[in-house]
N, C-alpha and C positions, 0 to 999 in steps of 0.2 A: 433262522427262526421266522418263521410267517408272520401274520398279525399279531402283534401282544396281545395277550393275553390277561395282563395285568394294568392294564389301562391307560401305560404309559406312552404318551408319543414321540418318534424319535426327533423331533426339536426341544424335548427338554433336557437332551445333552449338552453339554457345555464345551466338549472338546470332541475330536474324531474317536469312533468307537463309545464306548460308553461311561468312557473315563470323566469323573466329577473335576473340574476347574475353573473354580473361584473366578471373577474377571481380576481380584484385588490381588493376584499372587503376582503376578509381574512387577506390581510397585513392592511389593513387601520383598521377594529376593532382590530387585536392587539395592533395597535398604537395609538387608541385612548384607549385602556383599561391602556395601561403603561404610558399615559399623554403626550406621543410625536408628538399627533396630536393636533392640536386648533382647534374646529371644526369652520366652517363661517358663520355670519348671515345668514339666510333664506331667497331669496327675496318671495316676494309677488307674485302671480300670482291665477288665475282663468281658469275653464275649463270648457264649456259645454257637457253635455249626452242630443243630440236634439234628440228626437223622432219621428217618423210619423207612423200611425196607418198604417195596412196590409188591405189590400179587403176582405182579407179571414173572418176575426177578431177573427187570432188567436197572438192578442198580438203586440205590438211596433215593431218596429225593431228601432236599436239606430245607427248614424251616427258614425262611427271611421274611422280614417286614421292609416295610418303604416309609421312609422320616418323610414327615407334610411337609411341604413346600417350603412352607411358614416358617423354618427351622432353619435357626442361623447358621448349623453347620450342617454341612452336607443335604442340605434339603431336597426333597425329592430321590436320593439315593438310596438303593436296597442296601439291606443291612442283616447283621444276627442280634438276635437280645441279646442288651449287656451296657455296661455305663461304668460309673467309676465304683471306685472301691469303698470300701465303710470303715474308716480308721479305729471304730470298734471291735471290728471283727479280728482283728491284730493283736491284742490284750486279752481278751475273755475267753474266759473256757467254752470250748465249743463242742457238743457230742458228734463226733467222730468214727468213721466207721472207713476198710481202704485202709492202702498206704498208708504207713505213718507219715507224720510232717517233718521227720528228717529224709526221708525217702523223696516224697515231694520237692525239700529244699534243695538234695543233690541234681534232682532232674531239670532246675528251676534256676537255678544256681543263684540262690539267694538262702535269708535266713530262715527260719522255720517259719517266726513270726509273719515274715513278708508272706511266704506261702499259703502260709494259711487264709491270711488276709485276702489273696489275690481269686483262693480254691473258693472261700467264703462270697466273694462279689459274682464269679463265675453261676454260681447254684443262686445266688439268692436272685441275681439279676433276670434267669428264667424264670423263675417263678413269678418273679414283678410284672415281667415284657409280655410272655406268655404262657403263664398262669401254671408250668411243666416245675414239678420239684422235686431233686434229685436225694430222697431224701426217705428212710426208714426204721422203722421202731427197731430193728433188729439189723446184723450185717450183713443179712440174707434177703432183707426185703425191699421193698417200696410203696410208698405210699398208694391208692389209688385214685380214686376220680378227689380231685381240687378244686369241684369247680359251686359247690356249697356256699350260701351266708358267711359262713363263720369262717371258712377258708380266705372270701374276699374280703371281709372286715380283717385278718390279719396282713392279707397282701398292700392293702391301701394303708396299714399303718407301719408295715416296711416302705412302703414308696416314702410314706411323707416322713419319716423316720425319728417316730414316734416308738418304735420296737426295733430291737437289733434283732439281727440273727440267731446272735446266741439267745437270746430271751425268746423269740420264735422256737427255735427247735428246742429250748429246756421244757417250754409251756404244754409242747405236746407231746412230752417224751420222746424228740425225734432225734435220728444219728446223720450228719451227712454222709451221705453214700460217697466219698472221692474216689471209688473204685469206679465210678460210671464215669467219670472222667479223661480224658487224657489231653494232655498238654501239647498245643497244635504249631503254632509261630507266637512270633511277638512282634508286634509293630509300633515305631515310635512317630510321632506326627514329628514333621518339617519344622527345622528349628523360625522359621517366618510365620509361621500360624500361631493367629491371639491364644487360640487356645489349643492345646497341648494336650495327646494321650499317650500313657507308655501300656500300651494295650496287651493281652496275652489272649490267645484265641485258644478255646477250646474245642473239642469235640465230644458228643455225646450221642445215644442211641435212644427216643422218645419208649420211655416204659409202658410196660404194657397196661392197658386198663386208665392211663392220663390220654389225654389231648388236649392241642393250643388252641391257645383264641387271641385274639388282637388287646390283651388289656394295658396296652402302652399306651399315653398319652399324646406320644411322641411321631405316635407309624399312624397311617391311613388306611392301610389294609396290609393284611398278611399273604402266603403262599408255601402248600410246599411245592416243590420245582427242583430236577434233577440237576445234578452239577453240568453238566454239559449246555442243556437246555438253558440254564440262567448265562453261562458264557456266552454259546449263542446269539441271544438275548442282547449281551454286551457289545461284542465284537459287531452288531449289528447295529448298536447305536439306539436298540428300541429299550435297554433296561439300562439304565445309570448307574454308576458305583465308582466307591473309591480303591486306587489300588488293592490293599489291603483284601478288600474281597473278592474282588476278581481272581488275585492270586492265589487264595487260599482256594477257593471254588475250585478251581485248575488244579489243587494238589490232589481234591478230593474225586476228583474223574475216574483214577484205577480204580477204582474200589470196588467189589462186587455185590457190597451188604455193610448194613452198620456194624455189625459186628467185624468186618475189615479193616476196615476205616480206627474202629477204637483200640485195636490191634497192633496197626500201625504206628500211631501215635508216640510210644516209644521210642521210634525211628528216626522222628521229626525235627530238624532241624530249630532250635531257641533261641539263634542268635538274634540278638535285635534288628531289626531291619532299618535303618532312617536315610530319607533323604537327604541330598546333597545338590547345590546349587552352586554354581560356580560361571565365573563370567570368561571366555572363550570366544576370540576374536570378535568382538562388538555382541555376540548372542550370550545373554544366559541359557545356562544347560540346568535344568533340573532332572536329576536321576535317582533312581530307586538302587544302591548296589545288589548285584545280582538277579536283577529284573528289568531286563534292561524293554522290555514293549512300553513301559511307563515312560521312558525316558521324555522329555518335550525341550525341545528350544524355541525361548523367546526372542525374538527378533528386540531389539535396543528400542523404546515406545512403542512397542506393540505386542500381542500376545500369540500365542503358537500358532 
């Protein structure tokens, strides 16, 4: 990839290629290897990879933002919308359209409740991040332009969560659409990291008559950018990112159209993905299983 494009330059990588790390991770797996760290439950959270076809038709381009610097974790790294979960959205009735949530749960392998929960942070979390909502009066439809007064006085009182979900879509008669959906990996954060996600990545297709904008707090600027193009990107050390996206980016390359990709998804492998650290002759090894380009060894008082 040439010149970035998206403004980043490549010394704000942290490791070779465009892999994010920490300078704090070398003392934190020693500490977890000699048992003087506890690592922290996990919270829950979701993220979508939204797509929209090119004119050209050569291929998706996929929506990411970039977390501000400023941002304790992962800063500076491209990302997709998405955050933690809403322990509301687990209990309350929810209008529902798609899959049922025993359907969900077998593909999920969890309970209906958790599913929902996980389906519910997925949709709402776009909406929040970039203003896209997967979501219509009927099991045929979807909303169209979001981007109104009244749409954003309801988006900022899901952020600050002052409105649940379910009280969002009952208020406007709305159904989650879970059929725009489909269920992509799952990735658990490093048991040595303060904070902890047991993340479920989504994919989805950007409907027709919406489009995003940057309404996260969180990101500096947005982009869409085809999978290959964002690896590139990586592999060249000019776009920063955490496994997790890299890898998932990389799934998304065969694809010929969103509607492939959401096709796919069926297909996809859910098992949890978590790192693992372990000491090996005088080097910590941290590794990704089944991922093995993440792999890094630290040298004993120094980093990779």
């Amino acid at each position: 990839m040439p010149n970035d494009p998206h403004g980043q330059s490549p010394s704000e990588s942290t490791a070779p290629g465009g892999q994010w790390y920490p300078p704090e991770w070398p003392d934190r797996i020693r500490a977890l290897a000699d048992g003087s760290l506890t690592p922290v439950a996990p919270k829950r959270a979701a993220t979508v990879m939204l797509l929209r076809d090119g004119a050209d038709g050569g291929g998706p381009a996929v929506h990411m933002l970039r977390r501000r610097a400023s941002m304790a974790f992962a800063g500076g790294a491209y990302a997709y919308p998405g955050g933690g979960v809403d322990p509301r959205d687990e209990d309350h009735r929810i209008g529902w359209a798609g899959p049922a949530l025993a359907t969900w749960a077998a593909r999920m392998g969890t309970d209906a409740e958790t599913a929902q929960a996980i389906v519910c942070g997925a949709v709402r979390e776009t909406f929040e991040e970039a203003g896209v909502l997967l979501a219509g009066e009927s099991p045929d439809t979807v909303v169209g332009d979001t981007t109104g007064d009244d749409w954003e006085a309801d988006r900022r009182a899901l952020v600050a969560r002052e409105l649940s979900f379910a009280e969002f879509l009952d208020r406007r008669g709305l159904l989650l659409r879970s059929d725009l959906l489909g269920a992509w990996a799952r990735w658990i954060t490093p048991e040595f990291e303060p904070r902890r996600y047991d993340t479920w990545f989504f994919v989805a297709a950007l409907p027709a008559g919406q489009r995003t904008r940057n309404a996260s707090t969180e990101a500096d600027r947005t982009v869409w950018i085809r999978p290959s193009e964002a690896a590139a990107g990586y592999d060249g050390g000019e776009l920063l990112m955490m496994p997790p996206t890299i890898s998932t980016l990389r799934s998304l390359e065969p694809y010929g159209s969103a509607a492939e990709a959401l096709a796919a998804a069926a297909g996809q492998d859910l098992a949890p993905v978590l790192a693992r650290a372990t000491l090996e002759d005088g080097e910590l090894v941290l590794s990704w299983p089944g991922h093995d380009e993440f792999t890094k060894r630290v040298r004993q008082g120094g980093t990779p």
